[in-house]
N, C-alpha and C positions, 0 to 999 in steps of 0.2 A: 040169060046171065046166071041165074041160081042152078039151072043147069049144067051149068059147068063150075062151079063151084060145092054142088053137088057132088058130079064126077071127079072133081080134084080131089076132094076131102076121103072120098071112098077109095082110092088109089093109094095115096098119102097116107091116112090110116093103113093101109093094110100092108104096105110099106113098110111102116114104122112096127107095126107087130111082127110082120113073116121075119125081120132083120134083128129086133132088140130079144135080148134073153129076159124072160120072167124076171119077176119081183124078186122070186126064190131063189133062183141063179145069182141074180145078182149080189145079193149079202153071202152067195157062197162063193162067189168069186173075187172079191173087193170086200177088204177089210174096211176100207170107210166108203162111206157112202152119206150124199147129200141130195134128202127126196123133194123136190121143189112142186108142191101142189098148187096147181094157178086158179084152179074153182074155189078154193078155200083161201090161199092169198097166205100161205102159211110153208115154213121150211124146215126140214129134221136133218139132224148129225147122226150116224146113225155109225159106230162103230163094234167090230162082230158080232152085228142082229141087235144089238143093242141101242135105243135111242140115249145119245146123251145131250143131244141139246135141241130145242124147239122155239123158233122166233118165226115174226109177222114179215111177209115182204110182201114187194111190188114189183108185178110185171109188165110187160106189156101187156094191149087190150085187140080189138078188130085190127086197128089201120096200124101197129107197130106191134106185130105182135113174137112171142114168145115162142119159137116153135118147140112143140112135148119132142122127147129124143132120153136117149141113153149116152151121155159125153164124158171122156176120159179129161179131167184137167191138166191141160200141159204147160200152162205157163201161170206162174201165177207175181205178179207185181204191186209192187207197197202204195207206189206212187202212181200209177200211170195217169197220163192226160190223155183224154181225148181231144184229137185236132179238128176231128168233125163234128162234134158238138162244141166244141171249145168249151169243157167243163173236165172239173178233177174227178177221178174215180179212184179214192182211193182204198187200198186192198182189195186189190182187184183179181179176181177169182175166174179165170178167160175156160168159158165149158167151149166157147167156139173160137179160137183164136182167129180165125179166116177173116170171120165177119167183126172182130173182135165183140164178142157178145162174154158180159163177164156177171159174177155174180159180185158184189161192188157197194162200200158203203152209201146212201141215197138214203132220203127222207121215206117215210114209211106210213104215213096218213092212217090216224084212225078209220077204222070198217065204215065206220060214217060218212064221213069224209072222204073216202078213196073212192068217189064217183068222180067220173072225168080227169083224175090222174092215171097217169102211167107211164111208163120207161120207153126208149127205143129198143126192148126186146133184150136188153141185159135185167136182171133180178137186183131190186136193190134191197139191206139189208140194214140196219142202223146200230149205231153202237149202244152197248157194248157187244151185241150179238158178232157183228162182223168180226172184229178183231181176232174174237175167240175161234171162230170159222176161219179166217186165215189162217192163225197161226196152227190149227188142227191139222189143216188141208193139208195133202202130199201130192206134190207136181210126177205124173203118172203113175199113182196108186192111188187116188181118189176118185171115183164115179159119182156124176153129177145125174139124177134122174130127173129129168121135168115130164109132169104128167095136167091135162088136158089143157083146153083152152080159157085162156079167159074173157067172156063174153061182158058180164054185169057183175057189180057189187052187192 
């Protein structure tokens, strides 16, 4: 079984590299940019190379987890509900619309605390940080990064 999840991860990984453009690309291609780091449990706004804004989030962990990617935001909603969790999400920030995986206001557990919490694999963000991140966001000209996994707190 670790063998193939082994094999998955090395595949997957290099997947995700041979496909996404650098870091450096990316702030030259995408005037906003939002870098979502899941080892560190932390989120930047990052407009022309520029950080202008830095808050705490929550992702998912092993069993729900958050997959790293380079995502273009295309929909972005003040109010949406989710029908399959049946809970609000609101300002909702969709980097996957498919799957609807959103970056989304959510409670944000102190570092101490955020053992055994976690999302279904959308990013949640608390106020007043969220609000500021929506209303920043631009429905396709904002690039969403999410980078590794999150294993432990």
């Amino acid at each position: 079984m670790n063998r193939y999840i082994w094999l998955f991860s090395i595949a997957l990984l290099s997947n995700v590299l041979l496909s996404t453009p650098l870091p450096a690309d990316i702030f030259q291609e995408y005037e906003k940019v939002i870098w979502i780091n899941q080892l560190k449990q932390v989120g930047q706004a990052y407009e022309n190379g520029k950080k202008v804004l830095e808050f705490p989030v929550l992702t998912g962990d092993d069993e729900t987890t958050t997959p790293p990617g380079v995502y273009l935001v295309r929909v972005k909603q003040e109010d949406y509900y989710s029908r399959k969790y049946q809970t609000p999400m609101p300002y909702s920030i969709f980097f996957n619309y498919q799957v609807r995986a959103a970056i989304h206001e959510g409670e944000v557990p102190p570092p101490k605390k955020k053992i055994g919490f976690a999302t279904h694999g959308c990013v949640h963000v608390e106020q007043p940080y969220i609000k500021r991140l929506y209303d920043w966001t631009e429905e396709g000209r904002t690039v969403v990064v999410i980078i590794g996994w999150r294993s432990q707190d």
